[in-house]
C-alpha positions, 0 to 999 in steps of 0.5 A: 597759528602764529600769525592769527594770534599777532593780529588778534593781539595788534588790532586789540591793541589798536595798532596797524601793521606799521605801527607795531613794526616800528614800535618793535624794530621789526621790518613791516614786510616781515611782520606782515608775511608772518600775519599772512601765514607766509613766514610760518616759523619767526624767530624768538628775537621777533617774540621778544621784540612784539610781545612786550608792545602787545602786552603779553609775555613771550612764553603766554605768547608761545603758549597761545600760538602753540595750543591754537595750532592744535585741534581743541578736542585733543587739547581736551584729550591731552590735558584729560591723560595728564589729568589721569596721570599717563606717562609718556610712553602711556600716552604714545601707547594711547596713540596707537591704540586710537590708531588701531581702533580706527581701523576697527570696523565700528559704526559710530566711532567712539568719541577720542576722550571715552577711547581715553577712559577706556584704554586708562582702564584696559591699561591699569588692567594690564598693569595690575596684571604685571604686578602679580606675575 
């Protein structure tokens, strides 16, 4: 998230709360309440205000908060599709694939990255299929 990620980089800086709002013109009670979780959504001007003071660029900074938003295992799943080459609307289609194999009355659960491989191989089927028609 957001907050945990400017605190990680403000204490491996060895900067206090204060410290980094006065060397980025922020208010403190801003900067602390985006560390607290309690502004989720801060501007861009406070990315390109701290940023540069914790030694990060603004894009890696908004890069680092939105792949920590995510659940690592799909991060995993996203960059295997883009790997596999699915477009967009292929991968909507991997959505509602991994929804309707939930509701599939199977014990385990197959794991979300070989639901992947196997609807990359059902779906380059189905295209091959298209192809004759």
């Amino acid at each position: 998230m957001i907050g945990e990620t400017i605190k990680k980089y403000r204490v491996r800086k060895g900067l206090t709360l204060a410290e980094l709002a006065k060397r980025a013109g922020v208010d403190k009670s801003y900067l602390s309440s985006i560390e607290e979780k309690i502004y989720l959504n801060p501007s861009l001007q406070f990315f390109e205000k701290v940023s540069p003071i914790l030694g990060i660029s603004v894009d890696n900074l908004l890069k680092e908060c939105a792949k920590e938003a995510f659940d690592p295992v799909w991060n995993d799943v996203v960059d295997e599709a883009l790997e596999a080459g699915l477009t967009t609307e292929e991968y909507i289609d991997f959505l509602e694939y991994t929804k309707a194999q939930e509701m599939e009355p199977k014990s385990p659960k197959p794991s979300i990255s070989y639901q992947l491989k196997t609807f990359c191989r059902e779906s380059t089927k189905a295209k091959e299929k298209i192809r004759v028609i």
